[in-house]
N, C-alpha and C positions, 0 to 999 in steps of 0.2 A: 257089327265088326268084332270078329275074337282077337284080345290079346294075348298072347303066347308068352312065355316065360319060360326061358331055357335054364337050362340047370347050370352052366357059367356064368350065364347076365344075371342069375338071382344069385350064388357063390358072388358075382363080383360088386353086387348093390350090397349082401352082409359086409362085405369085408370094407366098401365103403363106410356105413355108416356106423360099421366100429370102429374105423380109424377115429372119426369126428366124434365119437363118444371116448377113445380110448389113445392117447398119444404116445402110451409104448407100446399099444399095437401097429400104429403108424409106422412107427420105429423100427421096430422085426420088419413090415414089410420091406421097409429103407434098409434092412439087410441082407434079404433078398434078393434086394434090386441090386448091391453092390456086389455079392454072389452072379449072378448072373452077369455082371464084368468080365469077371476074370475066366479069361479060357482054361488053365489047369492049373486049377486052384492048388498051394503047397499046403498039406495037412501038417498044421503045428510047426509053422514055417522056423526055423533057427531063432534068425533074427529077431521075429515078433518075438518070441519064447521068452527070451532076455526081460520083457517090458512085465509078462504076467507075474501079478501080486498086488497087494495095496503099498501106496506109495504116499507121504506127508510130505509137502514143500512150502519153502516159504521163498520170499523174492520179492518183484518191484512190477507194479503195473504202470499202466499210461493208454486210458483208453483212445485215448485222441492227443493232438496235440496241443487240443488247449488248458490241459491237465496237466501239473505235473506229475513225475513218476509217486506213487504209493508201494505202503507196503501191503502185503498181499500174503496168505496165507491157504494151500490148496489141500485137497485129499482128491485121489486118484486109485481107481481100482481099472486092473486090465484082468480080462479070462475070456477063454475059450469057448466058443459061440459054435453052432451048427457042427459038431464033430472035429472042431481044430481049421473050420477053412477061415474064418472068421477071427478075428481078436475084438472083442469088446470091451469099450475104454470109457468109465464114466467118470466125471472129475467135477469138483465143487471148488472154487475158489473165493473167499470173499476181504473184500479191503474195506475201509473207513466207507464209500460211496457206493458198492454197490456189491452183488454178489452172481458170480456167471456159473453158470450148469453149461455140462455141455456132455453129450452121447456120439460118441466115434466110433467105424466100424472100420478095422483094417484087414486087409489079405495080400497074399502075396498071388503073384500071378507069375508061375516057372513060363510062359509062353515070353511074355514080356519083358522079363526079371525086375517091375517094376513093384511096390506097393500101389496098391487103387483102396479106397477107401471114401465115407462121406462121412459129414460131422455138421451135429444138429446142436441148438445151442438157445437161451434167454438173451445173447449178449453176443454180438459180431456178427459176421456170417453166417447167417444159418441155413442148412441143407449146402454143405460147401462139398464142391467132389474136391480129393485128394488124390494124387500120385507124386512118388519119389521113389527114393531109394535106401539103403542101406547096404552099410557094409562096418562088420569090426564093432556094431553096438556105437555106430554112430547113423542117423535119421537124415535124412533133409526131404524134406516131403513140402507140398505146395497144395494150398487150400483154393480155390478159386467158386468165388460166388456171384453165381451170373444175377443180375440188377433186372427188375422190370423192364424200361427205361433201355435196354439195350447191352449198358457200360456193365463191369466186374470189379467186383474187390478181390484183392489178391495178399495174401501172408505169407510169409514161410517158418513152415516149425523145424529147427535144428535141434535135433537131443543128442545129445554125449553120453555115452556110460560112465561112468566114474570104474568102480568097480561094481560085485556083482549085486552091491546095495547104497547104490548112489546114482545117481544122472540131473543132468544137468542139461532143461529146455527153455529156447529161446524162440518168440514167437514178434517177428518185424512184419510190418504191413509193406508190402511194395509197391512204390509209387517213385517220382522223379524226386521226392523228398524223404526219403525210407527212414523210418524210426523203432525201435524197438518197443512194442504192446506189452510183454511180459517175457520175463527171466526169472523162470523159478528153480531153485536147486532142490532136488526131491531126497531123500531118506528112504528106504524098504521098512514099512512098518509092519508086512506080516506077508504070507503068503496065499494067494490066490487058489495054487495050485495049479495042475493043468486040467483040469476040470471039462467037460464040456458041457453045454449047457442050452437049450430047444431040440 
C-alpha cells in the first residue's frame, strides 16, 4: 500500500509542528486567521492609528473576586502587522502576585464597521475573539472565550483617549455580578511608528 503525501498535507504537518515547537509562530498564524475575518480589511485604519507606540501604565488589578484590587504596573507596545490591516498589541503587566503577557491582534473591517480581533494571553482568557467598536479615540470592544465545558467568559475593554499621549483602560468581567479586573491609566513612552511588519 503507497502512502502519498501532497504538498499542502506536508505544508500543513510543517506548519503544525512548528506551531508546537514555536508559539509566535502559533501566533502569526492566529493572525491570519483573524485577517481572514474581516471582509474589507481598513489599511491603517484611523482609529487603531491613534493606539500605535509604546505605552507605560500604572493602575489597580483584581484577578478574581477573592482578591483584593492591587497595584499593577504595565508596558504596552501597538504597530502595524501585515501592511496596516492588522494592529499588533503586546502588553506585559505585573503586580505583588502575579505577572500577565498577553498578544492582541486587531483590525478594522469597513464591511461591518466593526473592530474583530483575538487575544492570547499567560493569565485570563486565552485565544479570546474580540469585536466592538470605536469612535473619537474611544474602544468598547468585548473579548469572549468560549470554555471546554460548553459555558464562556466574557470582559469588556473600555479605552479613553486622554489626549494624543494619554488613555485610559478599563477591563470588567461580565457576569450577573460584574467587577472591574483592571484599570490602568497609560502615558506614550515613545513611538512605535507606523511601521509594518511580516
Amino acid at each position: 500500500m503507497k502512502t502519498l503525501f501532497t504538498l499542502p498535507f506536508a505544508a500543513a504537518l510543517v506548519v503544525v509542528s512548528n506551531m508546537a515547537a514555536s508559539p509566535s509562530l502559533a501566533r502569526d498564524v492566529a493572525a491570519l486567521s483573524v485577517l481572514q475575518q474581516i471582509r474589507s480589511p481598513d489599511i491603517r485604519n484611523a482609529q487603531l492609528s491613534i493606539l500605535v507606540g509604546n505605552w507605560k501604565g500604572t493602575g489597580k488589578v483584581r484577578p478574581s473576586r477573592k482578591f483584593s484590587e492591587m497595584n499593577v504596573k504595565c508596558s504596552l507596545n501597538n504597530s502595524w502587522i501585515l501592511n496596516g490591516k492588522l494592529l499588533k498589541q503586546t502588553m506585559s503587566c505585573k503586580s505583588f502576585l502575579m505577572t500577565v503577557r498577553r498578544t492582541t491582534y486587531l483590525g478594522f473591517d469597513k464591511a461591518s464597521g466593526k473592530i474583530i480581533g483575538r487575544s492570547f494571553g499567560n493569565f485570563g482568557p486565552n485565544n479570546a475573539a474580540i469585536s466592538g467598536s470605536a469612535s473619537n479615540g474611544n474602544f468598547n470592544l468585548v473579548m469572549v472565550h468560549r470554555k471546554k465545558n460548553g459555558g464562556s467568559v466574557q470582559n469588556r475593554l473600555r479605552t479613553s483617549m486622554g489626549d494624543s499621549n494619554s488613555m485610559y483602560s478599563v477591563m470588567s468581567k461580565i457576569s450577573r455580578r460584574p467587577y472591574d479586573v483592571m484599570r490602568i491609566e497609560y502615558r506614550r513612552s515613545g513611538n512605535a511608528g507606523n511601521k509594518s511588519y511580516l
